[in-house]
N, C-alpha and C positions, 0 to 999 in steps of 0.2 A: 539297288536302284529302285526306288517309288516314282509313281507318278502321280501327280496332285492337281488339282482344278479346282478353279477361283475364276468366275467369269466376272462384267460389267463395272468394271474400276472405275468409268464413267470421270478419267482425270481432265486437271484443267489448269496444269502448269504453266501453260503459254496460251492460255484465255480468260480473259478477261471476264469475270460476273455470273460462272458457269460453276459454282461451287455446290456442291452434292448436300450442304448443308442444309440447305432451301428445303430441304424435306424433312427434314425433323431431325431430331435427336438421334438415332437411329443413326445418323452418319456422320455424325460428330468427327471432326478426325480421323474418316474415312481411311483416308492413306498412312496416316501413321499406324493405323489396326493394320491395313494390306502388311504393311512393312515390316513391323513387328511380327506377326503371325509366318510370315513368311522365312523369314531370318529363322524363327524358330521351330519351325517344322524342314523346312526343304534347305537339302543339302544341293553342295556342289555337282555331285553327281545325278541328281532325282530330277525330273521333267517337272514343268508346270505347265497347266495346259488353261490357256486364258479367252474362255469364247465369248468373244467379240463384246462391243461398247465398250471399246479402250480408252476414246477419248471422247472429251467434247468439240477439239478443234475441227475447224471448218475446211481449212489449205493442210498439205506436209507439212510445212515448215515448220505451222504452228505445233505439229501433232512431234515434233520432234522430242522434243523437250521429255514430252511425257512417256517415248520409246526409252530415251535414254533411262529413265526414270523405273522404268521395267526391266531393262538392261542389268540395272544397279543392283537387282533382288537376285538371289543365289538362282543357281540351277538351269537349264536348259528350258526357253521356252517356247512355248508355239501357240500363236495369236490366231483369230479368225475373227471375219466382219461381225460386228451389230447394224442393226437399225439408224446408232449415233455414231457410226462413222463416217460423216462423212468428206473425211481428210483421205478417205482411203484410195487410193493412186490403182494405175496398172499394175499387172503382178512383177514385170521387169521393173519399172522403178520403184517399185516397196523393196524388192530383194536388195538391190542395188541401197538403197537407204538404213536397212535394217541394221542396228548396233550387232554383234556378232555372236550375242548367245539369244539374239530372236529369231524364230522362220514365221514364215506365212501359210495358212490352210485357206486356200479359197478355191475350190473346186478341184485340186490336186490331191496328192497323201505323199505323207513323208515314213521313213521306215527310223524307228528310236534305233533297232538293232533288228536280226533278223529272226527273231522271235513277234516283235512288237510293229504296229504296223497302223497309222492313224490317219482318215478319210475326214473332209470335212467342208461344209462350205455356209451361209447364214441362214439358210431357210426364211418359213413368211410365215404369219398366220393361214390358218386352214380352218376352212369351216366343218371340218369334221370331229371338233371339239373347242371349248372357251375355256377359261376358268373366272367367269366371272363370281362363281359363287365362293371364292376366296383371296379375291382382291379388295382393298380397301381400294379404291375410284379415288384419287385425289387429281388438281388441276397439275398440270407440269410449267411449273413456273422459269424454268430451262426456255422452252419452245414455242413457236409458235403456234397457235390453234387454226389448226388444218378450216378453209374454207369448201372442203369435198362433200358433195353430197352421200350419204350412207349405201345409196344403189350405185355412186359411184365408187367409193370406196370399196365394195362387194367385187365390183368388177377388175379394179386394179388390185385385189392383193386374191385375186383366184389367178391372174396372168402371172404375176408375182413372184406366185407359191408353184405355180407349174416350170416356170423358169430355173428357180430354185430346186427344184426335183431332177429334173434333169443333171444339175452342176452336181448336185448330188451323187448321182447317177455314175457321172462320168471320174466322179470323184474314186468312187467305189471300186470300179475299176481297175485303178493303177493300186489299191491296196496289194501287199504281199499275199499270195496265194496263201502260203506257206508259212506265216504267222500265226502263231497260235491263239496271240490277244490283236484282236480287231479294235480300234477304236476309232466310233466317229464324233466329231467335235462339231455340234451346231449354234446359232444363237438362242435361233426358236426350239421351243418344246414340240418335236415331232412327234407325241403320243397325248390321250388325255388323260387325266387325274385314275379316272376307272381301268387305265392300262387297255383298254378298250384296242383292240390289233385295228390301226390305222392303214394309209396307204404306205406313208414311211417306214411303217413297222415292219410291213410285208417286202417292202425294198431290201432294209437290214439286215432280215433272215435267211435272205437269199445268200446275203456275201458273210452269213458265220459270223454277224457283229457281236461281239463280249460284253462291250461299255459304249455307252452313249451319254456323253455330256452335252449339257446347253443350259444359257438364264433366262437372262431376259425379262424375266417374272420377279417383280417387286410391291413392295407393298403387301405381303401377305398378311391376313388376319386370319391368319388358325397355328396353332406351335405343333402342329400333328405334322410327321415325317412324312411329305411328299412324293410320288411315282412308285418305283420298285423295279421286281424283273416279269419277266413275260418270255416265255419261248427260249430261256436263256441269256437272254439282253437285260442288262441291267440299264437303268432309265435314274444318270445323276442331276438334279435340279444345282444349279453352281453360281447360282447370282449370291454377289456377297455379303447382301442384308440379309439373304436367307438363312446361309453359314455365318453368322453371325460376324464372317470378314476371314475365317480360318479357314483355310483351306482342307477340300477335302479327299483325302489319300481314294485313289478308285485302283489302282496295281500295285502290289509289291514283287520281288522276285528275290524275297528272304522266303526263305522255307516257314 
């Protein structure tokens, strides 16, 4: 059994005008790359673990389509919030909706087996690192342009991000003591580029995390291999422009 991570599929099967296209070449055929790639890496038996910006729909209903559509793709898998979900419902009614080889990570953990053991919830930006210096800044022509002011802006994603720390927190928690591979599954990047020991990173080490995945980060201008490990925590970047839409193996349990 492997387990693989592919985050921000950012799909739009039941929306209208929300096509991942609009940003270039780069996501040509976005989903038939997810599709293809996935069909050929991950088995029946292997996890995918998909952190959050699943969709672009706005309501469930619409956000349906594009579940099923994840449903479709081989293997076992386990979803968590992004920033662009905002179809995303309570956690009784997502369970209750969810095609049958989906779950949900939003401030919970789910256990693959009782070895393996995976915490997770969307996190925020944190001002205690950026990466401006390896994004290319394009306009989002998806969305509309925020009329927040920048001191206000500072103040809503510092409340945000401490909210988020917490789910996190309590996420952590219910992980299996007694699992050997910890995995937590976030949107946001909970560390910086320099591996720099953050607040979240200090949280991780307390509960023995293994692997930590999360995207979110797109648009990169540098081909040099992003994060790493620190203290034992390996740090996977898993947005799919970055993996060029391949999914990336983070466990196996072949010798």
């Amino acid at each position: 059994m492997n387990i693989w991570a592919l985050a921000d599929f950012h799909l739009s099967f039941g929306t209208k005008n929300k096509s991942m296209e609009a940003f270039g070449k780069d996501w040509t055929n976005w989903t038939t790359k997810i599709k293809n790639n996935c069909e050929r890496l991950v088995k029946d038996d292997d996890v995918l673990l998909i952190a959050g910006d699943i969709s672009w729909a706005m309501k469930l209903p619409q956000a349906i389509v594009d579940l099923e559509w994840i449903d479709s793709l081989p293997g076992r898998k386990i979803i968590s919030k992004g920033n662009h979900d905002h179809w995303w419902p309570s956690a009784k009614k997502l369970k209750d909706t969810l095609p049958p080889s989906i779950q949900a990570l939003c401030g919970n953990a789910i256990d693959i087996n009782e070895n393996i053991s995976i915490a997770g919830t969307r996190l925020w930006d944190s001002s205690e690192y950026n990466f401006n210096e390896v994004i290319d800044f394009k306009d989002n022509p998806l969305e509309k342009t925020s009329s927040i002011s920048e001191s206000e802006k500072k103040e809503l994603d510092s409340k945000i991000f401490d909210r988020e720390f917490l789910r996190l927190e309590t996420s952590l928690k219910l992980l299996n003591p007694h699992a050997k591979v910890k995995i937590v599954q976030l949107h946001y990047p909970p560390i910086g580029l320099d591996l720099h020991k953050s607040k979240v990173h200090f949280l991780l080490k307390d509960y023995d995390i293994t692997h930590c995945i999360f995207g979110h980060l797109h648009s990169l201008k540098t081909n040099k291999r992003l994060f790493g490990s620190v203290d034992g925590i390996s740090y996977h970047l898993t947005s799919c422009d970055y993996l060029n839409f391949v999914p990336e193996k983070i466990y196996s349990d072949i010798a």
